[in-house]
C-alpha positions in Angstrom: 0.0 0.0 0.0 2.8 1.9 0.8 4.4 1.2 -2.6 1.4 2.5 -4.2 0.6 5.6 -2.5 4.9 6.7 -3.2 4.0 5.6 -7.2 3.2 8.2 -9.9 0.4 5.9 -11.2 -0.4 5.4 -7.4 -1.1 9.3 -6.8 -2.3 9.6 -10.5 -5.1 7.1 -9.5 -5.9 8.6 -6.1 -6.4 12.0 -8.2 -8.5 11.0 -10.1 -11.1 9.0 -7.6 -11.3 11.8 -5.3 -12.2 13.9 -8.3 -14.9 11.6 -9.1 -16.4 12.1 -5.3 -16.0 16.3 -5.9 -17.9 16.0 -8.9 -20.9 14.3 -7.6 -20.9 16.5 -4.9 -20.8 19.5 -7.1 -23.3 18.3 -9.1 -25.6 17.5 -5.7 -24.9 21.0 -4.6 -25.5 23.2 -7.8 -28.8 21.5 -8.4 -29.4 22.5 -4.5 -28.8 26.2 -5.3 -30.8 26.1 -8.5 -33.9 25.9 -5.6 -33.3 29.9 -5.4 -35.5 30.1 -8.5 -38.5 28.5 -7.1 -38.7 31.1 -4.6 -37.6 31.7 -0.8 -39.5 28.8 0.8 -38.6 26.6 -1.6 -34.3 27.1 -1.1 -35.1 27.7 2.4 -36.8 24.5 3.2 -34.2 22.6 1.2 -31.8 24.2 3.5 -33.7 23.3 6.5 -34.4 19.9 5.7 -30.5 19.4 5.1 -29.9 20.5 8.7 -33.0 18.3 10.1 -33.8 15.2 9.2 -31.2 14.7 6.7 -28.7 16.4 8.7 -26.4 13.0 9.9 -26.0 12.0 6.3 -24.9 15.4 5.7 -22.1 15.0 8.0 -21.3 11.7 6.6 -21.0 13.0 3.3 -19.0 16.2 4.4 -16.4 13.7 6.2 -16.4 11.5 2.7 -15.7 15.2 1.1 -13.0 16.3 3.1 -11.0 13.1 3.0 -11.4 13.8 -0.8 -10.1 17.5 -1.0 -7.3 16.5 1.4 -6.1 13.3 -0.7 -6.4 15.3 -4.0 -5.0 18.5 -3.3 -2.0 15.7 -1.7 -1.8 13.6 -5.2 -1.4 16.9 -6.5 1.3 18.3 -4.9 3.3 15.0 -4.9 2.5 14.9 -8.4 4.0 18.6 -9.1 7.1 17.8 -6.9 7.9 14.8 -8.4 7.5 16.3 -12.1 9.4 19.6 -10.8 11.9 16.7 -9.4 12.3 14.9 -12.9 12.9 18.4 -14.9 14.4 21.2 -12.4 15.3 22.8 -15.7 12.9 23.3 -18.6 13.3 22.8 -22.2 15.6 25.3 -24.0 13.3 25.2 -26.8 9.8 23.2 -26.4 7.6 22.6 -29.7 3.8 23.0 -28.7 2.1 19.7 -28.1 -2.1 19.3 -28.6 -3.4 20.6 -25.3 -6.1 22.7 -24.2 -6.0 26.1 -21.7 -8.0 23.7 -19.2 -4.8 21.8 -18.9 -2.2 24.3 -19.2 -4.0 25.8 -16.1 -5.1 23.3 -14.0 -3.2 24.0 -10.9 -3.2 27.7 -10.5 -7.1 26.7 -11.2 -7.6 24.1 -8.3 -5.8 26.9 -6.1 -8.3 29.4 -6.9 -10.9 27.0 -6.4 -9.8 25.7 -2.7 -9.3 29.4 -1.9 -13.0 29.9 -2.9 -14.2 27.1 -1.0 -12.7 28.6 2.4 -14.6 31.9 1.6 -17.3 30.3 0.5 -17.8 27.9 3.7 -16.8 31.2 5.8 -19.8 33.6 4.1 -22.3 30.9 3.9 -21.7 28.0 6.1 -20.1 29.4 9.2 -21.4 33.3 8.3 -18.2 34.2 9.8 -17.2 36.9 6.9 -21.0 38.8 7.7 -22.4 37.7 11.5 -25.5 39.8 10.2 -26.4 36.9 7.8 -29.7 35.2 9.0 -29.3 31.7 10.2 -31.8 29.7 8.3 -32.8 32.3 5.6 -30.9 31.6 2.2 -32.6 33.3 0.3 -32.3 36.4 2.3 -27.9 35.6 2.2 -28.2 35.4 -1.0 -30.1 38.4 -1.9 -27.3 40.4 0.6 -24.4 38.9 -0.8 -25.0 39.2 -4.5 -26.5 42.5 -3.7 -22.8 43.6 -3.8 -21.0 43.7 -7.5 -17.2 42.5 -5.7 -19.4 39.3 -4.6 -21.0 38.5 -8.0 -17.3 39.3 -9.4 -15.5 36.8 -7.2 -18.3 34.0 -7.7 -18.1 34.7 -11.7 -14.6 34.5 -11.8 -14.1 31.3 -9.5 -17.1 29.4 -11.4 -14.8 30.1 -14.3 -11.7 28.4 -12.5 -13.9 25.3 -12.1 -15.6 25.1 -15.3 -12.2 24.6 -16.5 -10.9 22.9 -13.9 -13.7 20.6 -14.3 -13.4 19.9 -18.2 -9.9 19.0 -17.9 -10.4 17.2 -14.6 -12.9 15.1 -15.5 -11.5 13.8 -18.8 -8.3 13.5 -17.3 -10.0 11.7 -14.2 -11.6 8.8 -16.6 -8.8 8.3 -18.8 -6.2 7.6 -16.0 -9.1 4.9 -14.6 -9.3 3.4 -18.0 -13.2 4.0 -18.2 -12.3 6.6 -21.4 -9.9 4.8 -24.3 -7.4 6.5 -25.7 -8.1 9.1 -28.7 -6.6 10.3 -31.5 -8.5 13.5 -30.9 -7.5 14.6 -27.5 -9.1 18.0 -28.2 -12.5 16.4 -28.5 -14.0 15.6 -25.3 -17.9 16.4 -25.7 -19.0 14.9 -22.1 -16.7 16.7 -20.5 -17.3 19.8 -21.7 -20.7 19.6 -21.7 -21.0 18.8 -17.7 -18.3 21.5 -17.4 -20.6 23.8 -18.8 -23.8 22.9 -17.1 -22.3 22.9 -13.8 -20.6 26.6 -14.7 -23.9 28.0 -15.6 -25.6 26.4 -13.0 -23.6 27.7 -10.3 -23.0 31.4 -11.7 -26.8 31.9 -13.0 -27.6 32.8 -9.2 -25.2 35.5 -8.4 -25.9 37.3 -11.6 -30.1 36.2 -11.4 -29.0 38.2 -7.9 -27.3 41.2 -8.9 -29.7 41.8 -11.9 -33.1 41.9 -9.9 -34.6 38.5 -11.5 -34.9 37.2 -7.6 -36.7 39.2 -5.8 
């Protein structure tokens, strides 16, 4: 075990499973949020009910999360030190191999994206960034938060950090558990981009639903 967690394909693996369990949760989470449209009862019963009765599973699955973050953000640094490692020194001269933006970006990406999970769990979670949030009222939070154009900004800009971090992830993620063969066409990766885009607009339609008066 030992031997496996110290291998590249080791780490590579464990990278890619704890993605996996991010995903889902993402998924679970912006379909959550996408309650804001039906109206303040509606998100705020949601809410309620994931503190109530289904509040113990909620816990189980926040442990199952957080053993996920840590273990990937680990893989990922081993990963980097290891390749740093391998190559201290880069190429003199390096001819451009097919890649895509998502890729060329993916760490400074999941860095934006852990930092905008702490603020995240800090505003909305813990209300620790506002105390004069309601406990309970969702709807109202959300109505105060995006109320403010540097909120909407720093939710825009990090849903753009994970809708790439996603499409890359998630491809990557597949491939390196041999669900996905290999392509000749590494560019093309349809599902990926397609989830990468419904989760983006899922998640940064309510800020700006917010900001431009459509919730009210």
């Amino acid at each position: 075990m030992r031997g496996f967690l110290r291998s590249t394909i080791g780490q590579k693996v464990i990278m890619a499973a704890t993605g996996l369990i991010m995903v889902g949760f993402v998924i679970l989470h912006m379909i959550g949020n996408l309650q804001v449209f039906a109206g303040p009862e509606k998100i705020n019963n949601y809410a309620a009910m994931l503190h109530g009765p289904l509040s113990e599973a909620l816990w189980g699955l926040r442990a199952i999360l957080l053993v996920a973050v840590v273990l990937h953000v680990w893989a990922a640094v081993a990963l980097t030190r290891r390749k740093q490692a391998a190559r201290p020194i880069g190429y003199a001269k390096r001819e451009p191999q097919v890649s895509t933006f998502a890729a060329r970006t993916i760490r400074i990406g999941g860095v934006i994206i852990l930092l905008f999970v702490i603020v995240h769990i800090l505003q909305f979670t813990t209300l620790t960034i506002d105390p004069t949030y309601a406990v309970g009222d969702v709807y109202g939070n959300l109505q105060k938060a995006f109320g403010n154009p540097l909120w909407v900004l720093v939710y825009v800009v990090a849903m753009i950090a994970l809708g790439f971090h996603l499409y890359h992830g998630l491809w990557s993620s597949v491939r390196t558990l041999g669900v996905a063969a290999p392509t000749h066409h590494p560019l093309k990766r349809a599902a990926a981009l397609a989830l990468a885009a419904i989760v983006w607009l899922g998640f940064t339609l309510v800020p700006v639903a917010v900001f431009a008066g459509l919730l009210r």
